[in-house]
Steps between C-alpha positions, in 0.01 A plus 500: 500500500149441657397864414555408133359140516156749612565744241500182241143387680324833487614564150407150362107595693541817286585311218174312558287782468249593246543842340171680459455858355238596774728633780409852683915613424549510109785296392497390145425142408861440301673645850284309775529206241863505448552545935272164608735312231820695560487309785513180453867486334630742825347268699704196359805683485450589853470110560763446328663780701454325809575116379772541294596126519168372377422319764182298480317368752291161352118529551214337304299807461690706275598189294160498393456829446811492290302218275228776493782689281603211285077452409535900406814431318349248309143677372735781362654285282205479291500785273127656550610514913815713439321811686569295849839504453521787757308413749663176489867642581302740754397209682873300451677810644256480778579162611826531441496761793279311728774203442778752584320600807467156640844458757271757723170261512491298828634777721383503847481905511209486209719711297340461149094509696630828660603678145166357371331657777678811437422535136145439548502758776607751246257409245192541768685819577470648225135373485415713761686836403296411179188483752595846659605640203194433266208326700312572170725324310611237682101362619419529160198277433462378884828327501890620640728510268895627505484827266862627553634187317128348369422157685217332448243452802574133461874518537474730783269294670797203425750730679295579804366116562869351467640749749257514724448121483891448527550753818207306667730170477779674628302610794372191553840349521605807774763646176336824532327711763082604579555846437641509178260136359199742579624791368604299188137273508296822489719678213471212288146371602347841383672472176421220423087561618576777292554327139238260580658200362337162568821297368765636723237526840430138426869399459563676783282341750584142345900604521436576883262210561812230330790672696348538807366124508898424428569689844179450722630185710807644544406932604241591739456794307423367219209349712377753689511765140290171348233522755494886503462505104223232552280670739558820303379377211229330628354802633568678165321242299211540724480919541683584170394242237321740326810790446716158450316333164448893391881569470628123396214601216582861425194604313545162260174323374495136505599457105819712625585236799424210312743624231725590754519890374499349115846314557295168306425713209840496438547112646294386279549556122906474653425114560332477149746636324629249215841412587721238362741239641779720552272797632359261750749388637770839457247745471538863274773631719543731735234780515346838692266192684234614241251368198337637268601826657335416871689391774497138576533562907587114593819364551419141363283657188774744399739214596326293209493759274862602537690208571250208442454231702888494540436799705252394689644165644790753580251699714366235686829328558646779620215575730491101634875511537439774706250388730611139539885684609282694753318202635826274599674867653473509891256717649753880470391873380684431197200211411235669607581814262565294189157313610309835479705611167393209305154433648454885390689436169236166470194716538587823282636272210131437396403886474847611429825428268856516528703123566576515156669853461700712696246579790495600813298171534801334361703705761304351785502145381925553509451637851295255655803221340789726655263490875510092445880472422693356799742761643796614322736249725316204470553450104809615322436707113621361238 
């Protein structure tokens, strides 16, 4: 039963990736199409599989994402918005399986963290057979990207920082041993130097800055790996500023930076689009988190433009709900890892999308509610 409770996780992150026709092995876009959403419906009848009963455990978070559905439901109903219709009952079917999955949150073994683990894993695996494979292809333009299965630098860069920022917390909390946090640190730390992506280094360091604060007065290691990474960095400030501000710049003029890499462009002529009551406030509908053919590449903008400001009060509710849960939980490894998901979640939601659709982003948020949950003894399903 928990093998296929993983199976439905890792299908539901392959559900949540992009297809792109750029990968090294040739698969044809209607067959590498058809397998990313073949598997959201296996993955629900595997949940279904393994919860026959329907049993439900109550939580706050995916009530509200379950609202983000009913917003959907109701821009379709207008007849020029018909075309969501289908990403709209993609995004129903995936809720419906994160709802299924919830009688395993609040376990004390971690059991829905470990599959996440594990599916990442396999996604940075194949990033680096890519890598072997076809260095050509897969440093294409400066920046590491997964070319067996095409992932962008920036989602491979998401992959590395939320493993490697997720093992450190384990560590920290003596859940897993030096030997295989270092080997794991420098796997994922190259990687993710690699893609050179500002977003998820900058999430990262904020996600490990939160959860460790949430532990420091009660591990000395937590302490003592705080002082270390101070003097460190001090001394790299000092000797390596140079090589630092080159790299967190990579060859981008000042127009570039200010623009952050053209993302405004798009922001924009987005906010003056003319929109009307209803598309205020319920948006056009589901979309590919694009306009006017560009990627929006903000949670809160393509938020707006999706969903409308219903959608956005969604976001940020979910988000407070989240953090305010964390704040009154006592000091445990569960908190601190939901305290680095959604402080990461927090900082990549300005340069990235996904609480609105079925993300991985979306996946996290779900995890982070399951690590809050009390144990499975303490509160009976209903």
């Amino acid at each position: 039963m928990q093998r296929r409770v993983g199976i439905a996780w890792g299908l539901l992150v392959l559900n949540s990736l992009t297809y792109y026709s750029l990968s090294v092995v040739h698969i044809p876009s209607a067959v590498g199409k058809g397998i990313a959403q073949a598997a959201l419906p296996v993955a629900l009848l595997l949940a279904l599989s393994v919860n026959r009963r329907v049993i439900l455990r109550p939580n706050v978070l995916l009530c509200l994402a379950s609202l983000l559905v009913m917003g959907a439901l109701v821009t379709t109903l207008q007849p020029q918005h018909l075309g969501t219709v289908y990403r709209t009952v993609r995004l129903a079917e995936f809720i419906t399986a994160l709802w299924l999955l919830t009688p395993w949150w609040g376990r004390r073994d971690l059991l829905l963290l470990r599959y996440h683990l594990a599916s990442y894993a396999v996604l940075l695996g194949s990033v680096i057979l890519g890598l072997m494979a076809a260095p050509g292809h897969a440093l294409l333009g400066g920046r590491l990207a997964g070319v067996l299965w095409y992932i962008p630098p920036t989602e491979v860069a998401h992959y590395a920082a939320i493993v490697l920022g997720l093992v450190v917390v384990l560590w920290l909390c003596g859940y897993v041993r030096n030997r295989p946090t270092l080997a794991v640190v420098a796997v994922t730390g190259i990687i993710l130097i690699l893609t050179h992506t500002r977003t998820a280094l900058v999430g990262l360091v904020a996600g490990l800055l939160v959860a460790g604060l949430s532990l420091i007065v009660a591990k000395a290691r937590v302490r003592k790996l705080f002082a270390a990474v101070g003097a460190v960095s001090a001394v790299a400030i000092i000797t390596l500023s140079s090589f630092i501000t080159a790299w967190l710049a990579r060859g981008e003029g000042t127009q570039e930076l200010s623009d952050l890499t053209g993302r405004t462009l798009v922001w924009g002529p987005l906010l003056a689009y003319p929109r009307d009551i209803f598309q205020e406030i319920f948006g056009f509908g589901l979309s590919n988190g694009s306009f006017d053919g560009l990627p929006i590449d903000s949670n809160w903008l393509s938020s707006y433009e999706e969903l409308g400001l219903f959608g956005v009060v969604i976001c940020v509710t979910m988000l407070l709900f989240l953090l305010v849960t964390a704040y009154f939980q006592p000091r445990s490894v569960q908190r601190a890892l939901a305290l680095f998901l959604i402080t990461y979640l927090l900082v990549a939601s300005f340069t990235q999308d996904g609480f609105t659709d079925a993300s991985t982003y979306l996946l996290e948020l779900t995890l982070a509610a399951s690590l809050l949950a009390p144990p499975v003894g303490a509160r009976r399903p209903v």
